[in-house]
N, C-alpha and C positions, 0 to 999 in steps of 0.2 A: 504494500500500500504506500501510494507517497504521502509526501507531506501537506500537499494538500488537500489529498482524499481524507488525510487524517485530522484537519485543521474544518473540513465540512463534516465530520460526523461529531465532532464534540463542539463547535461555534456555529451555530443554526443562523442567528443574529446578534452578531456584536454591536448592536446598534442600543440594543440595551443595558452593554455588558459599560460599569463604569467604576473606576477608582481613585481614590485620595487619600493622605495622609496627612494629620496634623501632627505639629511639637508641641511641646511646652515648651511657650516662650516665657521671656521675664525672668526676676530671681526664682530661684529655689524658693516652694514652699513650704512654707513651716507647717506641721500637721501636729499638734497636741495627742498626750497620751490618751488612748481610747476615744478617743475624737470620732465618730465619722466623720467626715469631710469631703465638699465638693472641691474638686481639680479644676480649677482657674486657669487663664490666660493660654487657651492654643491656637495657635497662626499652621495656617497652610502651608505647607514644607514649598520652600523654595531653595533648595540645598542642590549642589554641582551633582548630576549622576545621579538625581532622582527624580521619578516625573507622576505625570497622573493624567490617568483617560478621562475627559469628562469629567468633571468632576459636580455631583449632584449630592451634595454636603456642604454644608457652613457652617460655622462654629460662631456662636453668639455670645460675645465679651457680657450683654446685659444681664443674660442671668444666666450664662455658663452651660447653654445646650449645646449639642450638636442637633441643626433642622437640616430639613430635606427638601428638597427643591421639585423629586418626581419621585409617585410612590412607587414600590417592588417591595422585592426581598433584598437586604442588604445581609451581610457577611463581615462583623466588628470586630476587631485586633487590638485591644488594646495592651500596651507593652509601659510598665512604670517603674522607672531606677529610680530608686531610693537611696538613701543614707540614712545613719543611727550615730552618733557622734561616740556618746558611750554605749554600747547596746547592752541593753538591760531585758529586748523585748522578745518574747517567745515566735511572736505573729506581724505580719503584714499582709494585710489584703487589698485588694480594687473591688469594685463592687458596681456596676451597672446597674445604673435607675432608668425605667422607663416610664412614659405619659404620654396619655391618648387623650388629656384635657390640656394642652397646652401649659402646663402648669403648677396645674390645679392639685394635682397630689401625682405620687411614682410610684410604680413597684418595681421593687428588685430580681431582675432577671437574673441573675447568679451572683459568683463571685472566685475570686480568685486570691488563693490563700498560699504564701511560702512562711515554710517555720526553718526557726534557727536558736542554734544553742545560747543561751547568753553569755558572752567572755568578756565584757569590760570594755573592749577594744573600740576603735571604729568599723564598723561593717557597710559594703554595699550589697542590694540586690536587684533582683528583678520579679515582677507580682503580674501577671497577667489573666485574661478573663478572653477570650473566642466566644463568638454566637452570633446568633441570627437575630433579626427584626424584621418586621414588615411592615411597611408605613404603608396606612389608607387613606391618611390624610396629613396631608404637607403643613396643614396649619395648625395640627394640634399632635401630631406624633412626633414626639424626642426623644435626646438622649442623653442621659445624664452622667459622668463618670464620677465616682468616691472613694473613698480611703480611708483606711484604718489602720493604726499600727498600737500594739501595747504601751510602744515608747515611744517618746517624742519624737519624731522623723524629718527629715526634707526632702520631698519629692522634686528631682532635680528637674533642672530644663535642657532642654536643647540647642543651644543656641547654635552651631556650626555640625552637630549631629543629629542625627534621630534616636537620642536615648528615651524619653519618654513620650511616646509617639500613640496616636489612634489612627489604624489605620480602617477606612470605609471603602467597599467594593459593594454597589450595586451590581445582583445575580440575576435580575428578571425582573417579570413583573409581578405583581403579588396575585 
């Protein structure tokens, strides 16, 4: 088979097919022990040697959503380096909030939990969350990212990398 007989049997329509990736921009967050907390400040990666199809996502500075411009099924990546100065803390998680009232209340789609020994030291890590969404409506469906850690944390930025990144790929239509 070639490549492009194999390129027709798994891309029917890339017309729908769309991706992006945001940073964390700005300083490091500071995140309180046992805090949930929302993830502030992401800019759309405009970084050498990285790009984006389409991109049908925007990240909202007002109240820290990711909206959608056209509904489907989307496919979420979210990837969050942390710090612990002194680690003291058992856990770190992310945790994806979703709302279908623009708003109005969320519920949490999962979460993403890494544990570690506590040594005193400085430690970094990485906390991640994958999953799906479907937006049926661009005006009131979002997406909220949060965090947690036992110890007080900073969830680093990106400024010249993608270390704390979300990345979004529209799969279709819903």
């Amino acid at each position: 088979m070639t490549q492009t007989q194999v390129e027709r049997l798994f891309i029917k329509d890339n017309t729908s097919l769309s991706a992006t990736q945001f940073k964390k921009g700005g300083s490091a967050q500071s995140i309180s022990a046992n805090t949930v907390t929302v993830i502030t400040n992401f800019d759309e990666v405009a970084i050498t040697g990285q790009g984006e199809l389409t991109p049908n996502a925007g990240f909202s500075d007002s109240n820290n959503n990711f909206e959608f411009a056209v509904t489907g099924i989307y496919y979420v990546d979210v990837h969050i380096l942390f710090s612990i100065a002194s680690i003291n803390s058992d856990y770190n998680a992310v945790y994806p909030f979703w709302t279908e009232n623009n708003g109005s209340d969320y519920t949490q789609l999962g979460q993403g939990i890494v544990g570690h020994a506590a040594t005193g030291a400085t430690s970094y890590g990485t906390t991640t969350w994958q999953g799906l969404v479907d937006v049926t409506d661009i005006t009131n469906d979002k997406l909220q990212i949060k965090y947690q850690s036992e110890g007080a944390t900073n969830v680093l930025t990106s400024d010249t990398r993608s270390d704390s990144t979300v990345n979004i790929i529209r799969l279709g239509d819903t």
